[in-house]
C-alpha positions in Angstrom: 56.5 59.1 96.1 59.7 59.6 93.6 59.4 63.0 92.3 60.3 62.5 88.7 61.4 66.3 88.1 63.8 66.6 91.0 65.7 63.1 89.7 65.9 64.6 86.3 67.4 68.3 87.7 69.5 66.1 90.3 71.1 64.0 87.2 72.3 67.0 85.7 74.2 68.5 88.3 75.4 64.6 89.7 77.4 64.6 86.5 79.7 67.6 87.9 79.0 67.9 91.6 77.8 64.9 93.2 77.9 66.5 96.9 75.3 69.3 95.7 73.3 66.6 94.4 72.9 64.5 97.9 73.2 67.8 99.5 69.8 68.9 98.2 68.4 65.1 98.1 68.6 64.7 101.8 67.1 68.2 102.5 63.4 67.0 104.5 61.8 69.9 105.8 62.0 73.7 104.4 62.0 76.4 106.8 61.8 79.2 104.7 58.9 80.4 102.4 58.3 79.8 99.3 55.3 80.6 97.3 54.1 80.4 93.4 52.3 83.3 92.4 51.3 85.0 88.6 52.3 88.3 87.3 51.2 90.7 85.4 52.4 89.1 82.5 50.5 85.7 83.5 54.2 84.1 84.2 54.9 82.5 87.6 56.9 84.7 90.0 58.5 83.1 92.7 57.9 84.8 96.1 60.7 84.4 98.5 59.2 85.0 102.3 56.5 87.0 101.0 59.1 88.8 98.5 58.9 88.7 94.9 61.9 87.6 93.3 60.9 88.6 89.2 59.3 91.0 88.1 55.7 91.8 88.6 55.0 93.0 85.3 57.6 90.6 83.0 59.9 88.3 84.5 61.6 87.0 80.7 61.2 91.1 79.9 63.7 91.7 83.0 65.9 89.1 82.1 66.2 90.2 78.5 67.0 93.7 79.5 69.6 92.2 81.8 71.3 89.9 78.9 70.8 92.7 76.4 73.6 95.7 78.1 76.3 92.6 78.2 77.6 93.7 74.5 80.1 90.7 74.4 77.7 88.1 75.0 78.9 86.0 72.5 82.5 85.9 73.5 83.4 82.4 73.3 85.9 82.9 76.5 83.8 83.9 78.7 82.2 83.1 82.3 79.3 84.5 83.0 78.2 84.0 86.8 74.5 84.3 87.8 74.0 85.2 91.5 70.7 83.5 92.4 68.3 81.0 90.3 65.1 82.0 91.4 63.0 80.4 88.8 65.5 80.4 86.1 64.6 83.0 83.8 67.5 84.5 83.9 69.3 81.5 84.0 67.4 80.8 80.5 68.5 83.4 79.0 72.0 83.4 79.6 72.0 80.2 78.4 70.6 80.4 75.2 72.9 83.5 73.9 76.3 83.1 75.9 78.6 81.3 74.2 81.5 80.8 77.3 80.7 78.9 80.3 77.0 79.7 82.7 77.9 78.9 86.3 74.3 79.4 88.2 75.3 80.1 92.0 72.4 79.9 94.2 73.7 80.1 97.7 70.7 79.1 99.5 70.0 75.1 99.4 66.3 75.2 100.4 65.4 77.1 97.4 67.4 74.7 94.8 65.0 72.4 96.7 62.1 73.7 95.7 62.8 74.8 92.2 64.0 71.7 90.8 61.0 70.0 92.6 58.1 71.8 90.6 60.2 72.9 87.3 62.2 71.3 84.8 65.6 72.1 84.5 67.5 69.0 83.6 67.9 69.9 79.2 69.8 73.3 80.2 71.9 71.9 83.3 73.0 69.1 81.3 74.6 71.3 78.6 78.2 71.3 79.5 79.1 74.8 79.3 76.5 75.2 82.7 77.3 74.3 86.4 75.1 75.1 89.0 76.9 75.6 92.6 75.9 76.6 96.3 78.8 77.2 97.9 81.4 80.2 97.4 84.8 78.4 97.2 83.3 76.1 94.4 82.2 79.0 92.6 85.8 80.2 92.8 87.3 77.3 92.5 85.2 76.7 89.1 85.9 80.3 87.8 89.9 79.4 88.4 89.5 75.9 86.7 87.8 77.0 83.8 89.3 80.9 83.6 92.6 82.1 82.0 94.6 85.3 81.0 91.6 86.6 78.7 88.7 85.1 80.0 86.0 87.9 80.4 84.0 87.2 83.7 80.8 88.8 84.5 78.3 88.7 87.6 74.4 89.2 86.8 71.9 89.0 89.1 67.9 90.3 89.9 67.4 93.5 91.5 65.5 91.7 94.0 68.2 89.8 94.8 70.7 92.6 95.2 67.9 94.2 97.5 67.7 90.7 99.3 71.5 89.9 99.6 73.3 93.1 98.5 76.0 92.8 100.7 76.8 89.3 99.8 76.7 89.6 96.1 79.1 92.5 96.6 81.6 90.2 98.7 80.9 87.5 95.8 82.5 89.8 93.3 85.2 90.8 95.2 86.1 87.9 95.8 85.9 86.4 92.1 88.1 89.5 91.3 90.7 88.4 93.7 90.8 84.6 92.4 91.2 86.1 89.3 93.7 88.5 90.0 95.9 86.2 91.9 95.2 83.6 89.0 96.6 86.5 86.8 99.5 87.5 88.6 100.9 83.7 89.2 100.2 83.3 85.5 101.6 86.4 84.6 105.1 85.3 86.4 104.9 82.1 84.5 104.4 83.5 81.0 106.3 86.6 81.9 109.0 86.1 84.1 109.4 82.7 84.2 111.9 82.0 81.3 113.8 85.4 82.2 114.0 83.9 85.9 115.7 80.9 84.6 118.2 82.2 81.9 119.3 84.5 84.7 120.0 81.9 86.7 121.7 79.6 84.5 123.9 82.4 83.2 125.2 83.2 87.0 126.0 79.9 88.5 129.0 80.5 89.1 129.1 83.5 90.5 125.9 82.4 92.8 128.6 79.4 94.1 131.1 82.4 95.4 128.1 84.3 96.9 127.3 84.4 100.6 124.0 83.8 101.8 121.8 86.1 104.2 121.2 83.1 105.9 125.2 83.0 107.6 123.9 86.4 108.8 121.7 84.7 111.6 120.7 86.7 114.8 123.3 89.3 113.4 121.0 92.1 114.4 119.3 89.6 117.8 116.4 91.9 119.7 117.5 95.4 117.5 115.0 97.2 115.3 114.7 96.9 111.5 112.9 100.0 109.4 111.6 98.0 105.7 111.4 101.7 103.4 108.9 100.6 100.7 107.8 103.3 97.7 104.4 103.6 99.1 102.8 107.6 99.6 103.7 107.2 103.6 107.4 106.8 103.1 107.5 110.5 101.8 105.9 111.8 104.8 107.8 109.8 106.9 111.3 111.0 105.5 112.3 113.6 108.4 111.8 110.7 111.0 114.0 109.1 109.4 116.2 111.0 109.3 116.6 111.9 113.1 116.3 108.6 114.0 118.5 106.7 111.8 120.7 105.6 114.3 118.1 103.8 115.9 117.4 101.0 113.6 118.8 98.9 110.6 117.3 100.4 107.0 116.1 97.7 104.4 115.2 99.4 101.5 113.3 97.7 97.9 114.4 99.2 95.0 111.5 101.6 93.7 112.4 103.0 97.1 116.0 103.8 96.8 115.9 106.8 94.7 113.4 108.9 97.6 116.1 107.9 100.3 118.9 109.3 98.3 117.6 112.5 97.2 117.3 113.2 100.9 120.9 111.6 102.0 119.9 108.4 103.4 121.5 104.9 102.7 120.0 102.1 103.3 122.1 99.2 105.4 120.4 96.5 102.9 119.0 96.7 99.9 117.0 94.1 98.6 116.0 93.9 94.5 114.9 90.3 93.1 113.0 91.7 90.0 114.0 88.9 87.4 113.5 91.6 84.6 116.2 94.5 84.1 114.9 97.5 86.6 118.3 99.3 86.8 115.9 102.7 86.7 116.1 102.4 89.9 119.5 102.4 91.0 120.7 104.6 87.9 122.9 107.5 89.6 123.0 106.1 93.0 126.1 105.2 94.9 126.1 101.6 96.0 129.4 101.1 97.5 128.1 101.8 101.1 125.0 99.3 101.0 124.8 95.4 101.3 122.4 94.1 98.4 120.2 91.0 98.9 119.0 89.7 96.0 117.7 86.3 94.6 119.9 84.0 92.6 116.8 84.7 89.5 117.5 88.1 90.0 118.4 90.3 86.8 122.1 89.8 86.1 122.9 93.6 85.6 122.8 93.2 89.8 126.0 91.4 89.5 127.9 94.2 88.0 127.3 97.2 90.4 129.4 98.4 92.7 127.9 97.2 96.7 129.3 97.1 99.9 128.7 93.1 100.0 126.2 90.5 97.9 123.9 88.3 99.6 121.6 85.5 98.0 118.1 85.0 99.5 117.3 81.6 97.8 113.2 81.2 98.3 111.8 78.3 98.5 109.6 77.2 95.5 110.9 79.9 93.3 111.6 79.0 89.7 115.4 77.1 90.1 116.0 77.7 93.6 114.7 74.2 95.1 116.6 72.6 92.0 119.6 74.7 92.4 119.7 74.4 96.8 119.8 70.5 96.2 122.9 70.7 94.0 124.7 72.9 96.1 123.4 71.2 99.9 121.8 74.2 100.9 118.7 74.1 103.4 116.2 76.3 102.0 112.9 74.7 103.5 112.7 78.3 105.9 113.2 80.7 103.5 109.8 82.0 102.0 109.1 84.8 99.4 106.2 85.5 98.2 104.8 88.0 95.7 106.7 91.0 96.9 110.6 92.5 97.5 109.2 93.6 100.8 107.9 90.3 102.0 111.8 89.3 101.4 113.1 92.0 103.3 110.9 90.9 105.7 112.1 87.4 105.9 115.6 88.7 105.5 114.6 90.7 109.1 113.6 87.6 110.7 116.4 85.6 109.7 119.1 88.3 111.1 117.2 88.4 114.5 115.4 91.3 115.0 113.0 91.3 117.6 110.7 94.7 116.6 110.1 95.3 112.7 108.4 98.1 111.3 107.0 99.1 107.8 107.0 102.3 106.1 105.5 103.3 102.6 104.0 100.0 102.4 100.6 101.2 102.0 99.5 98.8 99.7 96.5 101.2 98.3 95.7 104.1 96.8 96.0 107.1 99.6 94.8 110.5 97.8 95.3 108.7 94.4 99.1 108.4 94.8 100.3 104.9 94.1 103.7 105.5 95.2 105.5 108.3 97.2 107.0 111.3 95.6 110.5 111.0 94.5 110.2 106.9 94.4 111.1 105.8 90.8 107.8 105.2 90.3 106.0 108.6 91.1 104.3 109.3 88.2 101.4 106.9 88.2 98.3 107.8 90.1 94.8 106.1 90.6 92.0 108.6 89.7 88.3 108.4 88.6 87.3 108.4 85.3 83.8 110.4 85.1 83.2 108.1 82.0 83.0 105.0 83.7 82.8 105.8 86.9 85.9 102.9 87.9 89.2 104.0 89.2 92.1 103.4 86.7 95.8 103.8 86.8 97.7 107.0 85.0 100.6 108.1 83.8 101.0 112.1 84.4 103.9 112.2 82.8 104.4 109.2 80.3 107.9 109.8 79.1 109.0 110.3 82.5 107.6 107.1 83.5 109.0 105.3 81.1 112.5 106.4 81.8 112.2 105.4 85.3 110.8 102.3 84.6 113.0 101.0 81.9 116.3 103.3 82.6 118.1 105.1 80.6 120.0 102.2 78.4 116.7 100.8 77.8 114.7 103.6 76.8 114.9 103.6 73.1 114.0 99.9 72.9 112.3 99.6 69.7 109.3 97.7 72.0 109.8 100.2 75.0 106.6 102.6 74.6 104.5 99.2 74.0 106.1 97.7 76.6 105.5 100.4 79.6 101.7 100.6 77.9 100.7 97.1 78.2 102.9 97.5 81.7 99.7 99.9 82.8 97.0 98.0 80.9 97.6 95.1 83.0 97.0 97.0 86.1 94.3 98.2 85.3 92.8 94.7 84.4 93.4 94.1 88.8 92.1 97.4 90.4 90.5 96.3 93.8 89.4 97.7 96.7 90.8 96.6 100.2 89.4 97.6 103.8 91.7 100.6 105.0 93.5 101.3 108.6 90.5 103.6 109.5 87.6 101.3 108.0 86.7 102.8 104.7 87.3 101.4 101.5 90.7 102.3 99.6 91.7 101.9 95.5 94.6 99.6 94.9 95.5 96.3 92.7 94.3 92.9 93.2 98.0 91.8 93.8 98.6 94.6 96.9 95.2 92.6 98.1 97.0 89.5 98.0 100.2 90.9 99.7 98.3 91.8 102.2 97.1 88.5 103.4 100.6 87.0 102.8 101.8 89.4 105.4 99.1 88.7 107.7 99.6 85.0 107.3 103.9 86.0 107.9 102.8 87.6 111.3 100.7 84.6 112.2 103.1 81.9 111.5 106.0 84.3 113.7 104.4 85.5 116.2 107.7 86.4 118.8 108.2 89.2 116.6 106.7 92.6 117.7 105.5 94.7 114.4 104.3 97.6 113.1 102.8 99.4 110.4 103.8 102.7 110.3 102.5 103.0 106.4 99.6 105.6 107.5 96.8 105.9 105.7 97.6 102.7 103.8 95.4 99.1 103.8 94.7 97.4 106.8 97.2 94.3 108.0 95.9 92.7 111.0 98.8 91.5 112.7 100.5 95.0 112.6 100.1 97.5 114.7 99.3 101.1 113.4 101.4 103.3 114.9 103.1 106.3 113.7 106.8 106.0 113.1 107.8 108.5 115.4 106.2 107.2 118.4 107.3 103.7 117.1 111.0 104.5 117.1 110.5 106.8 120.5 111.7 104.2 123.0 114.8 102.8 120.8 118.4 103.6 121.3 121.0 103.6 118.9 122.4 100.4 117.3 126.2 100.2 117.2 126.9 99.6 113.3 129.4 96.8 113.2 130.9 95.2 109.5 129.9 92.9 108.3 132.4 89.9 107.4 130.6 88.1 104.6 131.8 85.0 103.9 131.5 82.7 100.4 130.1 79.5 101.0 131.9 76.2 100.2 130.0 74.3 97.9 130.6 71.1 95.7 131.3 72.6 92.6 132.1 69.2 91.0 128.8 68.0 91.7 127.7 71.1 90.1 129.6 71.0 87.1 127.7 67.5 86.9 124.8 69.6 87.2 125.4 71.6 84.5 126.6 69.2 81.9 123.4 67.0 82.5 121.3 70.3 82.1 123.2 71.1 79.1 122.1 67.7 77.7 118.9 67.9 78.7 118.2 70.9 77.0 119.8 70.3 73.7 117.2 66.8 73.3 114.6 69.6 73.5 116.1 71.6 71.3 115.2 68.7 69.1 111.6 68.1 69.8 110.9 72.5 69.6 112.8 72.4 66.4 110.6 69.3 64.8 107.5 71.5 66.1 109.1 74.6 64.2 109.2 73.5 61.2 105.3 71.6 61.0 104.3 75.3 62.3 106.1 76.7 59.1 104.8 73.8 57.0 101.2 74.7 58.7 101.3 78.3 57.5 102.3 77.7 54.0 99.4 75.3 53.5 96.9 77.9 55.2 97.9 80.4 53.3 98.3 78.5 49.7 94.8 76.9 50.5 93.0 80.0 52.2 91.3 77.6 54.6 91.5 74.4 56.7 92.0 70.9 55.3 93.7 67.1 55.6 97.3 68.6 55.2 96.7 71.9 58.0 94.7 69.2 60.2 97.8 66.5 60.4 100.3 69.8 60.6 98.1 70.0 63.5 97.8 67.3 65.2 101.7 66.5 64.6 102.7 69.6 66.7 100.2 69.0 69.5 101.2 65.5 69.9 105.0 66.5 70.2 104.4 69.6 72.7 101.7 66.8 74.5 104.7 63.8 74.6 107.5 67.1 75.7 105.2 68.3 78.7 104.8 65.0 79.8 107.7 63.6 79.8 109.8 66.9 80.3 107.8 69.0 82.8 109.1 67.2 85.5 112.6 68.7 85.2 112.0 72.2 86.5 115.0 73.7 84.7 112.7 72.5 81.6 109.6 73.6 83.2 110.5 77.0 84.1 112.1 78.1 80.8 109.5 76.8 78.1 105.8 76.8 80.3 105.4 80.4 79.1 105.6 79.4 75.1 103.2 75.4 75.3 100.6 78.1 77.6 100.6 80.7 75.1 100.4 77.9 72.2 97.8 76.0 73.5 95.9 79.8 74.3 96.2 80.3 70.6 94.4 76.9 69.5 91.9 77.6 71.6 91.3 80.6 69.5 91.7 78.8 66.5 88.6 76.9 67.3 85.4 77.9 65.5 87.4 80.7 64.2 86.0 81.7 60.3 88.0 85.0 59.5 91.0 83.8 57.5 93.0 87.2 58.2 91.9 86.7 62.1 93.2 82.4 61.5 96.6 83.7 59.7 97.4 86.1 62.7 96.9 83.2 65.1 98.8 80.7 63.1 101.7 83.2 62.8 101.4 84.1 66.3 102.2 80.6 67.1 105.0 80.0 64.7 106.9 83.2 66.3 106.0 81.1 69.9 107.9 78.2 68.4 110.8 80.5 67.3 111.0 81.9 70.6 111.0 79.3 72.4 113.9 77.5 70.3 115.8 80.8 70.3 115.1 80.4 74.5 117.1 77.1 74.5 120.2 78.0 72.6 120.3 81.1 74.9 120.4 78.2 77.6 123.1 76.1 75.9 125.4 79.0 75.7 125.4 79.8 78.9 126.0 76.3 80.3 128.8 76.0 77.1 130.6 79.2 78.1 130.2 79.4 81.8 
């Protein structure tokens, strides 16, 4: 007989998810327990293998009190995820006072069965701020779809259920927090970095086509050692070993790492910085001459000016201009991967020049003893500690001033934006603190971007696996793949590497065809120049109206739509350039985060912030291309 209330619940979710819904249609015989009981209360509980899973006493009471502590319940961009259904009390709750998305994940398909046989769902699953899902990597994939910079993402759940499945809600939220986190940090580098990336690379073309590549350094180094010196806590401890063994291997250092192995007289062989923002701090007072830097062709362009034994470009694949930039100049770049990290470059560097054993040092990639880097590294002054308050690790300061100097350097530090700039710097690591499984099993402190380097490492070692290596970064995360071994018994067996020069040699490239390249770029950019100026000035016309009027009407609305339609037709029909791409995805992301805002919005002071907010977007982003056009007049 067609049960009339599963077909209802099963439309709901069909209109989303239409392998959950045949999922739980074809689902013929239950094996688990399920039983209808009354509380205290009079309201059905729902007993799980002979285990309640509400409530004795007052199953809407618990959920209220559940709903109630989450003060920002109505923040309109938010996701709030619900770790089990049982009979959807707390599911009804949520619903009827969050104002952001309800995602409902119920991993276990026999009890979705059984629920949405006997109640009613279907008027609360088919609101379209509510998804329910069953499996993990929907529930991730939904958070990332529907999540961005500011989004505000909670997990609730029963106290039964976190007696019942404990472990696996607490590998559920660590796992959200690392979708988000890696959905931060790759948006981060678009909003952030992106448009730097690019401007520093259009401004150094030249210079990039009289550059040699670390790729003419092939098997240079063929069955030797390498060291890769991070600025982790372990490279400190390890500086002694080092230094009596520095004979025995070739020394990659990453910037925040320089300034430790100077202060104890050790220079690096190679020195690899691809930072696309200025991060001289770290090189400020250090002699270069005697070191080769490696550095990306998006690199800052104060890299250009110091002083250095020889340049080499690491072009990475699927990097801001580098696949654009590689086709115009004939260059095979499909082996050359970089990912997330300076270290990860030096390690592909490594592999590139031969080496058959490579070992890391101060790559902790946690928290050890609540130092986040080692002392002495141009970034020593921030530590992870435990606030009492809240009872979550956060990252400090000790010594602000200091920190800023370091970070920012010397001709940067009286920025009129520099103390804002070094606070929001902290604040967004903060928003990422994870924890990560440690080298001898417990659970360490560190950001939810060190989580992600640690997999891309992991995956590195995989995909090369002639390679022997080892992580000497003691007391650091765990990265299978690496052995842990401590650098002096790692280095015990080595002899000395003969030090040869290096003859570094500039490429021959086309440089007509990338002249061409240029001028076509040049004329690209100045038809957008166009369109963001036409969307400039209805943004100015927009603001004038709001403010004359004090509130929306026909004139703001047609401002409106006007600009959306021309940033709609320029992403379309310009995205597909990368050099376009790259340099304005930051300002049409932030723009369109701003309408969102604008929505419902009723506080005129809150509207005119917004509205202003987007006109300096507009300005920036017009002021972006005419930086571009200079540099592709002039050089």
């Amino acid at each position: 007989m067609e049960n009339k209330v599963l077909n209802s619940n099963l439309q709901a979710v069909l209109r989303y998810d239409k392998e959950l819904a045949d999922e739980i249609l074809r689902i013929d015989s239950i094996k688990s327990t399920f039983e209808l009981v009354q509380n205290e209360n009079g309201e059905y509980n729902l007993l799980y293998n002979s285990y309640p899973l509400h409530s004795t006493i007052s199953a809407k009471e618990e959920a209220q009190k559940i709903v109630y502590n989450i003060k920002d319940i109505d923040n309109k961009n938010s996701i709030r995820i619900i770790w089990g259904l049982g009979l959807g009390y707390l599911a009804d709750e949520f619903i009827s006072k969050a104002k952001g998305v309800v995602i409902i994940y119920e991993p276990n398909i026999e009890l979705l069965r059984s629920v949405f046989e006997i109640l009613e769902f279907s008027e609360n699953l088919s609101k379209k701020n509510v998804l329910v899902v069953n499996n993990i990597q929907k529930l991730l994939d939904w958070t990332d779809i529907l999540s961005d910079r500011e989004t505000k993402i909670t997990i609730s759940f029963l106290s039964s259920y976190f007696k019942l499945f404990g472990d696996e809600i607490k590998k559920t939220h660590a796992l959200v927090e690392k979708t988000i986190g890696e959905k931060q940090a790759n948006t981060n580098t678009l909003n952030k970095i992106a448009p730097k990336a690019t401007l520093n690379t259009l401004s150094s073309l030249n210079k990039i086509a009289k550059t040699p590549l670390v790729s003419s350094l092939k098997d240079i180094y063929k069955d030797k050692c390498a060291l890769i010196a991070s600025a982790g806590p372990s490279l400190e401890e390890n500086i002694e070993t080092i230094k009596q063994n520095r004979d025995k291997f070739i020394l990659f250092a990453v910037g925040p790492a320089l300034k430790l192995l100077d202060k104890n007289g050790i220079t690096p062989d190679f020195l690899c910085v691809v930072e696309a923002i200025d991060t001289r701090g770290q090189i400020e007072g250090i002699d270069t001459s005697k070191i080769n830097l490696i550095f990306e062709p998006f690199s800052n362009t104060y890299l250009w000016d110091i002083e250095t034994k020889n340049k080499f470009l690491f072009f990475s694949k699927d990097n801001f201009l580098n696949d654009w930039l590689a086709g115009i100049l004939d260059i095979n770049i499909s082996e050359q991967k970089s990912i997330g990290t300076v270290s990860y470059t030096a390690l592909s560097c490594a592999k590139i020049m031969g080496f058959k054993k490579i070992i890391l040092c101060g790559q902790n990639l946690a928290f050890k003893d609540g130092k986040c880097y080692a002392k002495g590294s141009a970034y020593e002054d921030l530590e992870c500690v435990l606030n009492t308050k809240t009872n979550k690790y956060e990252i400090v300061a000790k010594d602000f001033e200091k920190y800023k100097q370091k970070l920012l350097g010397s001709k940067q530090i009286d920025l009129k934006h520099g103390e804002t700039y070094v606070k929001n710097y902290i604040k967004r690591m903060n928003k990422t603190l994870y924890t990560v499984l440690g080298q001898n099993g417990e659970s360490l402190p560190t950001q939810a971007c060190y989580a992600i380097f640690i997999k891309y490492f992991e995956q590195f070692a995989k995909e090369n696996p002639d390679i022997l290596y080892i992580n000497s970064s003691t007391g650091g995360a765990q990265i299978n793949g690496f052995k842990n071994i401590e650098l002096n018994e790692a280095l015990k067996e080595e002899k000395n590497i003969e030090k040869t020069d290096i003859l570094a040699k500039a490429p021959n490239y086309n440089l007509e065809k990338l002249n061409k390249a240029k001028e076509q770029t040049q004329a690209l950019y100045t038809r957008i120049l166009s369109i963001a100026s036409s969307a400039l000035k209805y943004q100015e016309e927009y603001l004038k109206e709001f403010a004359r009027r004090k509130s929306f009407n026909k004139n703001t609305q047609n401002f409106e739509e006007k600009i959306v339609k021309i940033l709609s037709d320029f992403t379309k029909n310009y995205y597909i350039y990368p050099s376009v791409f790259f340099l304005c995805i930051s300002y049409t992301n932030r723009f369109s985060d701003n309408l969102k805002k604008l929505k419902g919005e009723n506080d005129n002071s809150q509207i005119n912030k917004i509205l202003l907010s987007n006109l300096n977007i507009l300005k920036g982003l017009n002021n972006r291309l005419k930086e571009a056009l200079e540099y592709l007049s002039d050089k």
